[in-house]
N, CA and C atoms of all chains as a GROMACS GRO file, in nm:
protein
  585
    1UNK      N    1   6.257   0.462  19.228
    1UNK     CA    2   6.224   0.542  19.111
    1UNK      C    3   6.206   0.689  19.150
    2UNK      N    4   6.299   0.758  19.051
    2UNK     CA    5   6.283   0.912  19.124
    2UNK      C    6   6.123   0.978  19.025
    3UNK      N    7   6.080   1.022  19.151
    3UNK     CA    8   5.919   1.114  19.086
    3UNK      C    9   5.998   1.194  18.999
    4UNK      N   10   5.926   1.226  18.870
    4UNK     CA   11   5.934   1.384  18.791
    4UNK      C   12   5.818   1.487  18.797
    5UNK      N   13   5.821   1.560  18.739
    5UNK     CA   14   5.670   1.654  18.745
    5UNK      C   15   5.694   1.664  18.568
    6UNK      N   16   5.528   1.665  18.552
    6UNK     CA   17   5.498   1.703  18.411
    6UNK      C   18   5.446   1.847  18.405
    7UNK      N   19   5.497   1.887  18.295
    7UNK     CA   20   5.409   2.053  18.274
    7UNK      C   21   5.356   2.090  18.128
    8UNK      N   22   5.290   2.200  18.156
    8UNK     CA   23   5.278   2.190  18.004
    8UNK      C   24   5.323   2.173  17.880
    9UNK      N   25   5.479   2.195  17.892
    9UNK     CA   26   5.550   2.158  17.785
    9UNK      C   27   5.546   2.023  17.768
   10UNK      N   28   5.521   1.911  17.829
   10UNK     CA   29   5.545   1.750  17.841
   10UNK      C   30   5.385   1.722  17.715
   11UNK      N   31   5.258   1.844  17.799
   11UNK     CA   32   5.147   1.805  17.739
   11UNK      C   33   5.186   1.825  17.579
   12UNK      N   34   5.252   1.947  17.573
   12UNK     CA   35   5.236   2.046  17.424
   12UNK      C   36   5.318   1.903  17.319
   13UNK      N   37   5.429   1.885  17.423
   13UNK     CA   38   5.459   1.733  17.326
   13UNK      C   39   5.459   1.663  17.247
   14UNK      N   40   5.336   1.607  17.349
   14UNK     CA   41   5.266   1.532  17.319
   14UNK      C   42   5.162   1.487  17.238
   15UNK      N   43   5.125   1.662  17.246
   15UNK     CA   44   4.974   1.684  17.103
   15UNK      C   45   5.074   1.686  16.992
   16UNK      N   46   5.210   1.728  16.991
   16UNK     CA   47   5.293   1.749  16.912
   16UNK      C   48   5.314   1.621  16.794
   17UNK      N   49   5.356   1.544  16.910
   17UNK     CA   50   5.402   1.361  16.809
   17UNK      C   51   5.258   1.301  16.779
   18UNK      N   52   5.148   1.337  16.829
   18UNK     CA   53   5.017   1.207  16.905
   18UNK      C   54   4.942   1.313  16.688
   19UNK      N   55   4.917   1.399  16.724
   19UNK     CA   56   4.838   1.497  16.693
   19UNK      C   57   4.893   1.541  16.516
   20UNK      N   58   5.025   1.560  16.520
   20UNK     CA   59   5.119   1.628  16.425
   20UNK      C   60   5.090   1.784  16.390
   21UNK      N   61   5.034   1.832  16.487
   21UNK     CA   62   5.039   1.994  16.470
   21UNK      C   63   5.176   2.052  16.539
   22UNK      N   64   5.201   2.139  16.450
   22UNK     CA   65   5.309   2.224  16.523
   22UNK      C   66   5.325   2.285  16.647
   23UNK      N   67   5.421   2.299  16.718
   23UNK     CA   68   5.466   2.268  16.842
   23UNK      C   69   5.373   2.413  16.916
   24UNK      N   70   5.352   2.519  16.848
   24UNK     CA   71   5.351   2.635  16.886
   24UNK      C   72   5.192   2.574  16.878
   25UNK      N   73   5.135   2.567  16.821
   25UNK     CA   74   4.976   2.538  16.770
   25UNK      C   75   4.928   2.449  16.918
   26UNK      N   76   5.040   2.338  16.949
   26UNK     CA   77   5.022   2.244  17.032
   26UNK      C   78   4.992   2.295  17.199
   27UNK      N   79   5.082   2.406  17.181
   27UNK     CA   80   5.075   2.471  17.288
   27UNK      C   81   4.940   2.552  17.386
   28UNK      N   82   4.912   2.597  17.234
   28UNK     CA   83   4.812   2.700  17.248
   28UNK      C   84   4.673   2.630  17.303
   29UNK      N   85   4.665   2.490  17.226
   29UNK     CA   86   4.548   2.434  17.224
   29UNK      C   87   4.569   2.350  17.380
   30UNK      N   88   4.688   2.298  17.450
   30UNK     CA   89   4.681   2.325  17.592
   30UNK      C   90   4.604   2.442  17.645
   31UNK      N   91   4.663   2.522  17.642
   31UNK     CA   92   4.624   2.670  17.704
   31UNK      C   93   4.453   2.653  17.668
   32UNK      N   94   4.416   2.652  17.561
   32UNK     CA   95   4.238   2.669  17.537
   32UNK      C   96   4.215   2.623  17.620
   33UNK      N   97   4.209   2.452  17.610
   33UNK     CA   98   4.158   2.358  17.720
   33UNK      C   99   4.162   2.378  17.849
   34UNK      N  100   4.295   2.422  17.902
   34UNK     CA  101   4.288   2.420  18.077
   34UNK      C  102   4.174   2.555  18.100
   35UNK      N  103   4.158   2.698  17.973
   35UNK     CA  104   4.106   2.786  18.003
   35UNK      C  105   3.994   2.788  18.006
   36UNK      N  106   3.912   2.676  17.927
   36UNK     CA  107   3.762   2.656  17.869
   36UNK      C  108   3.723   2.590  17.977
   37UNK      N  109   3.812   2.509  18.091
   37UNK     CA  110   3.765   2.395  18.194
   37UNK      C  111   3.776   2.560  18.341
   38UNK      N  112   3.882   2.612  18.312
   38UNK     CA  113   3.852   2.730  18.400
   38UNK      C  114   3.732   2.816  18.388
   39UNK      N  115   3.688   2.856  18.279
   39UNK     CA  116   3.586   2.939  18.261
   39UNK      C  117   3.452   2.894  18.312
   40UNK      N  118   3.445   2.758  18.273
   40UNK     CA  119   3.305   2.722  18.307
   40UNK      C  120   3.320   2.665  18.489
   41UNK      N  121   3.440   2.638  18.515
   41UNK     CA  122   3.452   2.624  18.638
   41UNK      C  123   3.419   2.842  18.787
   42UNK      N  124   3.474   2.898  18.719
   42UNK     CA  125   3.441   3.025  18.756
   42UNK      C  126   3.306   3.069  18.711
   43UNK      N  127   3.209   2.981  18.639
   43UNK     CA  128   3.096   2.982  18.632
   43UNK      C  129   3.009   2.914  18.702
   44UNK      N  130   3.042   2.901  18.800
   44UNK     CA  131   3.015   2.794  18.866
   44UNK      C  132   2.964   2.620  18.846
   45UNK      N  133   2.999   2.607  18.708
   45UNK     CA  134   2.963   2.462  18.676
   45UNK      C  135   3.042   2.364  18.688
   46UNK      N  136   2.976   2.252  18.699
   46UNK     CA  137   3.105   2.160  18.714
   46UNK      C  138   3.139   2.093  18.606
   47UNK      N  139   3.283   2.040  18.574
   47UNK     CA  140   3.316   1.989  18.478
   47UNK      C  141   3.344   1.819  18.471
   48UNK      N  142   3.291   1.736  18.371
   48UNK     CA  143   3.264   1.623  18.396
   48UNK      C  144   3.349   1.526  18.224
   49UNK      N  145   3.488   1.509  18.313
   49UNK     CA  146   3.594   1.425  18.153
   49UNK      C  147   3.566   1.272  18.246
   50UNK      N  148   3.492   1.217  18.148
   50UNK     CA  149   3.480   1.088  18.124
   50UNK      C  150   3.599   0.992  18.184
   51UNK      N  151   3.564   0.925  18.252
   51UNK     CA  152   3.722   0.827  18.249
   51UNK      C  153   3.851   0.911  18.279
   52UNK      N  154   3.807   1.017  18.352
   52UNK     CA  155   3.945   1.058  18.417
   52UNK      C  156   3.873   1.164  18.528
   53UNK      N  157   3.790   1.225  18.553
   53UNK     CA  158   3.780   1.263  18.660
   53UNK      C  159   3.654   1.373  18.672
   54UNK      N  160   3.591   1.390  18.779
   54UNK     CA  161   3.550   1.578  18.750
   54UNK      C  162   3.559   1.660  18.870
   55UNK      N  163   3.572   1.755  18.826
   55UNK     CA  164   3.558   1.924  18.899
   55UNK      C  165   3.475   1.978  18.940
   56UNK      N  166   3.387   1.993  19.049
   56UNK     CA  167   3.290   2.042  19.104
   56UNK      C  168   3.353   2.122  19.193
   57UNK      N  169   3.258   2.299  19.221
   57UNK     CA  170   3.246   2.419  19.287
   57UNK      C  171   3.111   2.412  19.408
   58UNK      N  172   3.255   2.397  19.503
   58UNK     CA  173   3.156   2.394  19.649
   58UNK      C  174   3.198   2.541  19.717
   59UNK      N  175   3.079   2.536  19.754
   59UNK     CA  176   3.072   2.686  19.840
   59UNK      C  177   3.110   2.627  20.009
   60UNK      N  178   3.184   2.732  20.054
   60UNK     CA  179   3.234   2.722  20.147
   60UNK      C  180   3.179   2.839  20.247
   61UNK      N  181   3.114   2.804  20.387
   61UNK     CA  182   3.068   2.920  20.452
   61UNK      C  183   3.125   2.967  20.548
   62UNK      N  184   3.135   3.123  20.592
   62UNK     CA  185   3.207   3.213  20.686
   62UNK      C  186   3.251   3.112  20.852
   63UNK      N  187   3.361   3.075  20.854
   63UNK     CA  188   3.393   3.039  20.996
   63UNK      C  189   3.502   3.142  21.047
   64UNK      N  190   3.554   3.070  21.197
   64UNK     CA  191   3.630   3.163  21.281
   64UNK      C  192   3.774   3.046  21.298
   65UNK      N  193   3.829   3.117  21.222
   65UNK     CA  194   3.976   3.030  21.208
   65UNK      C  195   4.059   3.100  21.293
   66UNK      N  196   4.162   3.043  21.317
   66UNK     CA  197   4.285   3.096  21.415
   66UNK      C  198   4.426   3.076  21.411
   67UNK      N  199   4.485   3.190  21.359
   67UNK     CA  200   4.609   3.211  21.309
   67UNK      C  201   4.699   3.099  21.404
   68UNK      N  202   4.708   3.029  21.374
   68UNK     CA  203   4.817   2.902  21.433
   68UNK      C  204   4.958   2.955  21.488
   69UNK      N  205   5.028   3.050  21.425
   69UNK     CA  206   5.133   3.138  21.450
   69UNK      C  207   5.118   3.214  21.623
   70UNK      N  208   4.992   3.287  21.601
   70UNK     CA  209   4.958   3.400  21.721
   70UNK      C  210   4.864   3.368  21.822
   71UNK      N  211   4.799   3.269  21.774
   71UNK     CA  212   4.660   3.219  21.857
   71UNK      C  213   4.547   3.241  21.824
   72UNK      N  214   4.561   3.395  21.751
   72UNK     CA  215   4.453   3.487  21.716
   72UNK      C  216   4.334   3.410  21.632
   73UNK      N  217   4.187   3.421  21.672
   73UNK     CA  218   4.132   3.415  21.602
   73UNK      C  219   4.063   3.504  21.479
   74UNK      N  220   4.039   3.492  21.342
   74UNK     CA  221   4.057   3.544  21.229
   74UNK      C  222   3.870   3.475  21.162
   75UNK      N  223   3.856   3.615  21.097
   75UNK     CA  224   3.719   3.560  21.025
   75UNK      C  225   3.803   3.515  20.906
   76UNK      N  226   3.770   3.334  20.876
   76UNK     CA  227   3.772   3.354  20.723
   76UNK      C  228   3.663   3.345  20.611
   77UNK      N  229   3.661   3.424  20.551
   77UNK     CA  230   3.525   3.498  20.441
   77UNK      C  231   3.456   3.370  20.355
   78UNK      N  232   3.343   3.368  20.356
   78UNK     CA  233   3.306   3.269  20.315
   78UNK      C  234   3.338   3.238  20.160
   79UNK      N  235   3.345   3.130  20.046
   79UNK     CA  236   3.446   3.128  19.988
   79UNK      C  237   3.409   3.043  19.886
   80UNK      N  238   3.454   2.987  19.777
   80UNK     CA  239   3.454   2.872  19.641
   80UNK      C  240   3.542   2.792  19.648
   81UNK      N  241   3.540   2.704  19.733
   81UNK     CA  242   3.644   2.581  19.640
   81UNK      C  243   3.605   2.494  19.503
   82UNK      N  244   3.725   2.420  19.513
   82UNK     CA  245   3.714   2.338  19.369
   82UNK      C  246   3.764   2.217  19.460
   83UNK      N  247   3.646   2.113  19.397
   83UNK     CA  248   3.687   1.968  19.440
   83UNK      C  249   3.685   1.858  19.315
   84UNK      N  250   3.839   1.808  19.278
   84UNK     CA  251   3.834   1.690  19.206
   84UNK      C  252   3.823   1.577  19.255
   85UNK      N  253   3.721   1.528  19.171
   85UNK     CA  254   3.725   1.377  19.204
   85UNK      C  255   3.755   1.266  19.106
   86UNK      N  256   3.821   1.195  19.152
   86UNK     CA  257   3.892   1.094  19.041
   86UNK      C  258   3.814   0.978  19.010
   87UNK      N  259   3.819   0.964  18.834
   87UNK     CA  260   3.665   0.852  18.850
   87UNK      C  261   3.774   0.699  18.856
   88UNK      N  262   3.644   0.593  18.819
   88UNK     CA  263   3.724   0.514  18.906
   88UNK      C  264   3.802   0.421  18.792
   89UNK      N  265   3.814   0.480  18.694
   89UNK     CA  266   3.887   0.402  18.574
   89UNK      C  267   4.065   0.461  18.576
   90UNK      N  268   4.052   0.580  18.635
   90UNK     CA  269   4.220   0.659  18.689
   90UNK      C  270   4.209   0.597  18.796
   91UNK      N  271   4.139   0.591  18.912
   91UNK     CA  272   4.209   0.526  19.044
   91UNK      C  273   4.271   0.398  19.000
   92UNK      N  274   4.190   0.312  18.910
   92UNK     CA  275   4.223   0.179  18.875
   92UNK      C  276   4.363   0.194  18.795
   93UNK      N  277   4.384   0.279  18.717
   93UNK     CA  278   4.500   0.281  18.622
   93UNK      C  279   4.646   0.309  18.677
   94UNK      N  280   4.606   0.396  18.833
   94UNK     CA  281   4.705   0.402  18.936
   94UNK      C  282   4.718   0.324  19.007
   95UNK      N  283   4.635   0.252  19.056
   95UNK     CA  284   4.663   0.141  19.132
   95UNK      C  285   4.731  -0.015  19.097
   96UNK      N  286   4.700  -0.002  18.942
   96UNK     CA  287   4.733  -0.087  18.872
   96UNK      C  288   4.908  -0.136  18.855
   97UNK      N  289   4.934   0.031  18.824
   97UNK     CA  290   5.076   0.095  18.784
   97UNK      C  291   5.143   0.032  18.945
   98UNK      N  292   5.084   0.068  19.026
   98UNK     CA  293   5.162   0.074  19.124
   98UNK      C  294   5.189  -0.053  19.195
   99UNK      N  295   5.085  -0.170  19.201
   99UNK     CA  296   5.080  -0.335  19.200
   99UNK      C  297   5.209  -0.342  19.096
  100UNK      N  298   5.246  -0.302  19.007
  100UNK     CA  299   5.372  -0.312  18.901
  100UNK      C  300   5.493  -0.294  18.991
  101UNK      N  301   5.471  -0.182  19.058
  101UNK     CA  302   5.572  -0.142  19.065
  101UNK      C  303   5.640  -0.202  19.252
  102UNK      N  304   5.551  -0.201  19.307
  102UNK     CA  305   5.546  -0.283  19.460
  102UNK      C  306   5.659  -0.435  19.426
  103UNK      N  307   5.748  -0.422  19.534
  103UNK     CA  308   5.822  -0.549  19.550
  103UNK      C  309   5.760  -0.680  19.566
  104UNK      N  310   2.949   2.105  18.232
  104UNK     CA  311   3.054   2.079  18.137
  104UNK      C  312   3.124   1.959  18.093
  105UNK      N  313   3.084   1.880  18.040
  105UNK     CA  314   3.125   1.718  17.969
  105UNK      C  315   3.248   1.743  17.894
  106UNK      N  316   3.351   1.661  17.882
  106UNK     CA  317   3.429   1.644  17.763
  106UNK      C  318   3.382   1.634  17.655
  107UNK      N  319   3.263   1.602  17.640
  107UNK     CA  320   3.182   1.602  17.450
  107UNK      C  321   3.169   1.739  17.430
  108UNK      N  322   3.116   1.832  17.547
  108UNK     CA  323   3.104   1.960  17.501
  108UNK      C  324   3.260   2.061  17.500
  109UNK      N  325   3.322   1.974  17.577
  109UNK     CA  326   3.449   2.049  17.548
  109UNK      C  327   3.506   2.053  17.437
  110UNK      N  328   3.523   1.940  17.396
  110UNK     CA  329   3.521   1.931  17.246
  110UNK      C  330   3.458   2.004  17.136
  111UNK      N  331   3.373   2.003  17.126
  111UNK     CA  332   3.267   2.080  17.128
  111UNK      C  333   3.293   2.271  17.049
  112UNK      N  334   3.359   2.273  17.191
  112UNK     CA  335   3.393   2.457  17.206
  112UNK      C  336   3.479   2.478  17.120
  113UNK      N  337   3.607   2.369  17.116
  113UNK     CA  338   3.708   2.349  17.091
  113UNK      C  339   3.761   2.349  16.947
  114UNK      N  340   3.655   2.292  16.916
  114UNK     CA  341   3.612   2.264  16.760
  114UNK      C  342   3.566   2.369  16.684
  115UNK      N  343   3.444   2.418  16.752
  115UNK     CA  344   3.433   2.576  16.666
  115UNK      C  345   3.515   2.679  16.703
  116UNK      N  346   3.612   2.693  16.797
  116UNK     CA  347   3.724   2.778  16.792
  116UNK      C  348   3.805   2.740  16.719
  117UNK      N  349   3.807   2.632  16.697
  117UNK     CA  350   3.889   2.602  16.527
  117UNK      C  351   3.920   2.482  16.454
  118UNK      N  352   3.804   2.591  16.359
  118UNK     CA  353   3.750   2.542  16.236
  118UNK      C  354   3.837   2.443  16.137
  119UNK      N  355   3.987   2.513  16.150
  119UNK     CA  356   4.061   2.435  16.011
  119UNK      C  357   4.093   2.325  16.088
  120UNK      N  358   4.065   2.268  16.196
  120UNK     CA  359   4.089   2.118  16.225
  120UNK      C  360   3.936   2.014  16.255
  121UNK      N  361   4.004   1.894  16.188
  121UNK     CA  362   3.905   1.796  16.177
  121UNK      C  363   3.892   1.786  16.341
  122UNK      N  364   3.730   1.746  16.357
  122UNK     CA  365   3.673   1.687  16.488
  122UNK      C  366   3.740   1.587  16.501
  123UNK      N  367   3.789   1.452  16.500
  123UNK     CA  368   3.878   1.355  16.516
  123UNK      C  369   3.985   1.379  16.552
  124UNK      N  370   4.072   1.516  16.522
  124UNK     CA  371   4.182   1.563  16.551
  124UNK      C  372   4.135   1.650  16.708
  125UNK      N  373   4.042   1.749  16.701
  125UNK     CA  374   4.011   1.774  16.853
  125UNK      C  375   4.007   1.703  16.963
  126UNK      N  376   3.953   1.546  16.938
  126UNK     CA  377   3.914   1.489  16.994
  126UNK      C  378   4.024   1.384  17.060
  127UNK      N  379   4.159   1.361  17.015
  127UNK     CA  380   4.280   1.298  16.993
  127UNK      C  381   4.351   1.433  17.100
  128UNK      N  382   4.321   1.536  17.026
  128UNK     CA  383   4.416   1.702  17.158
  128UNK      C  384   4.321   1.625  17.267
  129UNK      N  385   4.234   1.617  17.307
  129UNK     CA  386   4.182   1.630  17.424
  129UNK      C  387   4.182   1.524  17.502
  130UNK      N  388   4.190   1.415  17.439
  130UNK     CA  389   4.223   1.286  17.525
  130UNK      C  390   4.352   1.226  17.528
  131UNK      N  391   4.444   1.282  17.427
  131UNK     CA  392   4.581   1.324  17.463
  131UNK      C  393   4.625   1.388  17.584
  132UNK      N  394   4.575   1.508  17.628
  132UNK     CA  395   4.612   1.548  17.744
  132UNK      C  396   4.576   1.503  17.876
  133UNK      N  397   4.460   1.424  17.884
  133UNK     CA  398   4.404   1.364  17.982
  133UNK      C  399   4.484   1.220  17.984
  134UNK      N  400   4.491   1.167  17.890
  134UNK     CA  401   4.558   1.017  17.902
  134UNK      C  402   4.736   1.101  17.926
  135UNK      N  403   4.769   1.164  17.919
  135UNK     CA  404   4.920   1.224  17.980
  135UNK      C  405   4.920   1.247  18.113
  136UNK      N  406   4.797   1.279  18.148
  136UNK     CA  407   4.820   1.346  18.287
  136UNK      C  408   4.802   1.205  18.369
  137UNK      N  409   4.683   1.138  18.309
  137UNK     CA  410   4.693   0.946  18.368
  137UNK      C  411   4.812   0.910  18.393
  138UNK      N  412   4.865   0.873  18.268
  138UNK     CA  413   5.032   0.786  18.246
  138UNK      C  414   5.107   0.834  18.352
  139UNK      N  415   5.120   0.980  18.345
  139UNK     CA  416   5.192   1.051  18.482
  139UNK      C  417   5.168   0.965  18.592
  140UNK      N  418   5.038   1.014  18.652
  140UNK     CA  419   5.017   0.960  18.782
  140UNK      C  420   5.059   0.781  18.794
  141UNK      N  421   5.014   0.745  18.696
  141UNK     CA  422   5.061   0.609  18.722
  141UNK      C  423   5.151   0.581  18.715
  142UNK      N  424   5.238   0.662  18.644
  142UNK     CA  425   5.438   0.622  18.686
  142UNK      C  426   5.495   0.660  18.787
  143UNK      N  427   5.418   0.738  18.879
  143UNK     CA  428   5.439   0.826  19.032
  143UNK      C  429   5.455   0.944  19.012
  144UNK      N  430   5.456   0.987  18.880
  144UNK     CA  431   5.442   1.143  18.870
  144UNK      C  432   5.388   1.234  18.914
  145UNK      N  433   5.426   1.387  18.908
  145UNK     CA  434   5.330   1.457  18.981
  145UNK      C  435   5.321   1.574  18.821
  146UNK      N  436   5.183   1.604  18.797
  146UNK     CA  437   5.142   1.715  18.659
  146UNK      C  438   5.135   1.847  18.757
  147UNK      N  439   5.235   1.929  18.676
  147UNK     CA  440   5.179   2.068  18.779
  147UNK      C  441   5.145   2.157  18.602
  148UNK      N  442   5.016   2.183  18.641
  148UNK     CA  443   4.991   2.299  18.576
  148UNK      C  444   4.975   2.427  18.613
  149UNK      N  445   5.082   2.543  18.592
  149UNK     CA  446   5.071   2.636  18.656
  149UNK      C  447   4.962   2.771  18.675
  150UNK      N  448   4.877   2.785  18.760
  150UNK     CA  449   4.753   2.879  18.724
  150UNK      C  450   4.626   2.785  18.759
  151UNK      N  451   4.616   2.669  18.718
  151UNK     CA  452   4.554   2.574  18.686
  151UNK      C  453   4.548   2.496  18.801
  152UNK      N  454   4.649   2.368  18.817
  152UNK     CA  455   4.656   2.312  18.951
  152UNK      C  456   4.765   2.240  18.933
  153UNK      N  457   4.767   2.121  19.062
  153UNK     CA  458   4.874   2.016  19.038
  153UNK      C  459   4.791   1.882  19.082
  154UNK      N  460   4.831   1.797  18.994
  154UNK     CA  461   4.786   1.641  19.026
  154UNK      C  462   4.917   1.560  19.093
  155UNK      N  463   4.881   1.462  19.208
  155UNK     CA  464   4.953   1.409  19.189
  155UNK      C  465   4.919   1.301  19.262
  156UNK      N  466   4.986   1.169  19.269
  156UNK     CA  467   4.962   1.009  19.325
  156UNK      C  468   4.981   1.027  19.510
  157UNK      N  469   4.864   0.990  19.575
  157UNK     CA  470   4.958   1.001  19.731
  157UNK      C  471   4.940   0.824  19.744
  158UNK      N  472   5.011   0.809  19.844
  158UNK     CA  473   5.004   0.681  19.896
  158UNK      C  474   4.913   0.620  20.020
  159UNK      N  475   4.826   0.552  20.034
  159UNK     CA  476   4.735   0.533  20.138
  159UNK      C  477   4.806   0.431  20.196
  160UNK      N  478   4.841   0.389  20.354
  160UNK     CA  479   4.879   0.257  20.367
  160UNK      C  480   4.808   0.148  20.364
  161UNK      N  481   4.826   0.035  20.400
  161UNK     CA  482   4.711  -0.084  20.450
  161UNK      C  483   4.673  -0.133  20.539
  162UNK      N  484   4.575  -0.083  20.533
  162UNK     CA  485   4.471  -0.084  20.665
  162UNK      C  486   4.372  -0.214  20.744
  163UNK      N  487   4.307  -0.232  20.853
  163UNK     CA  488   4.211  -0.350  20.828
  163UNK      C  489   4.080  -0.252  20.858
  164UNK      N  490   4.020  -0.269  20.778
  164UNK     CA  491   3.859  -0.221  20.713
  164UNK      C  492   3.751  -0.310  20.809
  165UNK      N  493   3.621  -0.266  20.789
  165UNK     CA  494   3.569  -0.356  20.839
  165UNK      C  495   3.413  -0.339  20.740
  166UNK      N  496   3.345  -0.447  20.710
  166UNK     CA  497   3.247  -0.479  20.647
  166UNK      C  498   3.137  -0.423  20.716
  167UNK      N  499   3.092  -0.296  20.699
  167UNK     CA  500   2.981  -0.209  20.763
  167UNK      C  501   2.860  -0.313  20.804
  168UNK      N  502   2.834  -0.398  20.686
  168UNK     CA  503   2.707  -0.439  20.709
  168UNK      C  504   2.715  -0.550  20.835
  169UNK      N  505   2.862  -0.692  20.825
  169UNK     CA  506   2.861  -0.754  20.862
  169UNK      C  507   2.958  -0.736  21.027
  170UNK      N  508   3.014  -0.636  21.045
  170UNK     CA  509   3.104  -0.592  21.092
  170UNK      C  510   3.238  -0.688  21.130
  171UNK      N  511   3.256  -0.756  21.022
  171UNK     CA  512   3.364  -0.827  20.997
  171UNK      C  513   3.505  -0.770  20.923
  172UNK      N  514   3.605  -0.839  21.016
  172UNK     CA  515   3.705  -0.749  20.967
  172UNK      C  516   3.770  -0.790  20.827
  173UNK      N  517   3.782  -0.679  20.751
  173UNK     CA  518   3.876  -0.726  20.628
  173UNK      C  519   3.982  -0.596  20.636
  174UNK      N  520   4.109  -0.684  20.570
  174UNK     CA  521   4.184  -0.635  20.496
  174UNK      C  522   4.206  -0.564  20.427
  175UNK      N  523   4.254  -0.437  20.409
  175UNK     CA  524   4.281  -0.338  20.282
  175UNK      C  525   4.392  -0.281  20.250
  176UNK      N  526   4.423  -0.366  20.104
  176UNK     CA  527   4.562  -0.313  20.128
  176UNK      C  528   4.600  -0.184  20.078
  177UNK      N  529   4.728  -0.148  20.061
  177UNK     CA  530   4.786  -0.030  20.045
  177UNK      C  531   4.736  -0.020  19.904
  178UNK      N  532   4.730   0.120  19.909
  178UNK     CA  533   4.678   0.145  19.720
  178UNK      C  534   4.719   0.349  19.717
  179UNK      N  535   4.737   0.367  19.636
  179UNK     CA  536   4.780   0.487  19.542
  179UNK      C  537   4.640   0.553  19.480
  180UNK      N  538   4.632   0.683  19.502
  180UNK     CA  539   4.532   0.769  19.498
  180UNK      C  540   4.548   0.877  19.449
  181UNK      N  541   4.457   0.880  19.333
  181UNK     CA  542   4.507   1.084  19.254
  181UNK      C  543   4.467   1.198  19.318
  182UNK      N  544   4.582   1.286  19.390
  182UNK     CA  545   4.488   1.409  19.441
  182UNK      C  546   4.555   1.547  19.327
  183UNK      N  547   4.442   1.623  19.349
  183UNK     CA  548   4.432   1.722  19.252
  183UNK      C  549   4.458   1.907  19.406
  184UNK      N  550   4.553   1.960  19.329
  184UNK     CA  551   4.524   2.106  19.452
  184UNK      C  552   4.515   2.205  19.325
  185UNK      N  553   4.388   2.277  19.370
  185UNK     CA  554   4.365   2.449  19.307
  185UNK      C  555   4.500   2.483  19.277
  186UNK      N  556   4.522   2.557  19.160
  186UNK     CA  557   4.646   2.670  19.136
  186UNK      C  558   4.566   2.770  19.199
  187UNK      N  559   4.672   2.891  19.217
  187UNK     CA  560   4.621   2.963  19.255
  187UNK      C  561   4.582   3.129  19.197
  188UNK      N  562   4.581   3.082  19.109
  188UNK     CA  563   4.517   3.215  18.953
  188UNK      C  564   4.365   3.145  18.954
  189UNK      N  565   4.369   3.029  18.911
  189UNK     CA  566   4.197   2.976  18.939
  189UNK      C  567   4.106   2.941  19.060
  190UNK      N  568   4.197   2.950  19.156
  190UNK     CA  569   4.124   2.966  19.330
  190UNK      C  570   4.094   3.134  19.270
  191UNK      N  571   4.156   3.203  19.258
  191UNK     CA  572   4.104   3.353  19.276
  191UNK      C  573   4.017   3.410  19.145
  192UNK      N  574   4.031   3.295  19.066
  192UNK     CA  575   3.929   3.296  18.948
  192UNK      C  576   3.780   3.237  18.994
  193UNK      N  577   3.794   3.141  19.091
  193UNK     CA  578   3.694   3.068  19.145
  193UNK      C  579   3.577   3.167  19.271
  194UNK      N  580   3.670   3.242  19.341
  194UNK     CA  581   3.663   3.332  19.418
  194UNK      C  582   3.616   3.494  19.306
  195UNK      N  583   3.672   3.546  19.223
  195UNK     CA  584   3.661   3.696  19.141
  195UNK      C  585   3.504   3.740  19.158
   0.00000   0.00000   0.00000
């Protein structure tokens, strides 16, 4: 089975047929959502969708990394990641899919 | 930040749609990005991030408590990577 990638147009779609708002409307209200889960994520909060996963902001502190290329060692600045974690009703729904799909 | 309150936001940014209908956008897009992964898909949202299924092989585990060996088999796992407009949004 060849992988595809989904993008927002697959989502906008989808609100499209699921939803019956117009395609342009469908779009937009993608865009809110990923922006409203960004905002409060650059706020440092974490974000918590039920039955599919959440987003938590870990601070990351100043180490001495080393350019792999040159040898050189390099300060890198201490920093924000973002860590998803998948709850366990998506791990199950993938794992499920994939027992399907296994010979 | 909960999905109830996302909803929530979502809803008083607009008004001319029923809460039932917000609530259908929002678990619409989350049950899309599921279905994906579980067909082996990969969701790239650009700015945002990319999801996608990796494969773990099967391993033999061992029972911490009893230190008996078990079995584990191969299983499929959602990983998620930062875009990189919201790493530097995360970072601003």
């Amino acid at each position: 089975m060849v992988a595809k990638t989904i993008t927002r147009a697959d989502l906008t779609e989808a609100i499209y047929r699921e939803v019956g708002l117009s395609r342009n409307e469908s779009a937009q209200l993608v865009e809110t959502v990923l922006d409203q889960i960004s905002r409060a994520l650059a706020k440092g909060q974490s974000v918590k969708i039920s039955s599919f996963g959440s987003f938590s902001v870990r601070d990351k502190a100043q180490r001495v990394g080393r350019n792999l290329k040159t040898g050189e060692a390099v300060q890198i600045l201490p920093r924000r990641v973002l860590v998803f974690r998948a709850s366990h009703v998506l791990k199950d729904r993938i794992n499920k899919a994939a027992d399907g799909r296994q010979p | 930040m909960t999905k109830s309150q996302l909803i929530q936001t979502l809803a008083n940014a607009n008004p001319h749609l029923y809460l039932r209908d917000v609530e259908r956008i929002v678990n619409t897009i989350f049950d899309e990005i599921t279905e994906a992964l579980a067909a082996g898909d990969r969701v790239e949202l650009r700015g945002f991030g990319t999801f996608s299924p990796r494969q773990r092989g099967a391993r033999t585990g061992r029972n911490p408590r009893t230190g008996e060996a078990v079995a584990v088999p191969e299983k499929a796992l959602p990983f998620f990577r930062t875009g990189k407009e919201l790493r530097d949004r995360l970072n601003g």
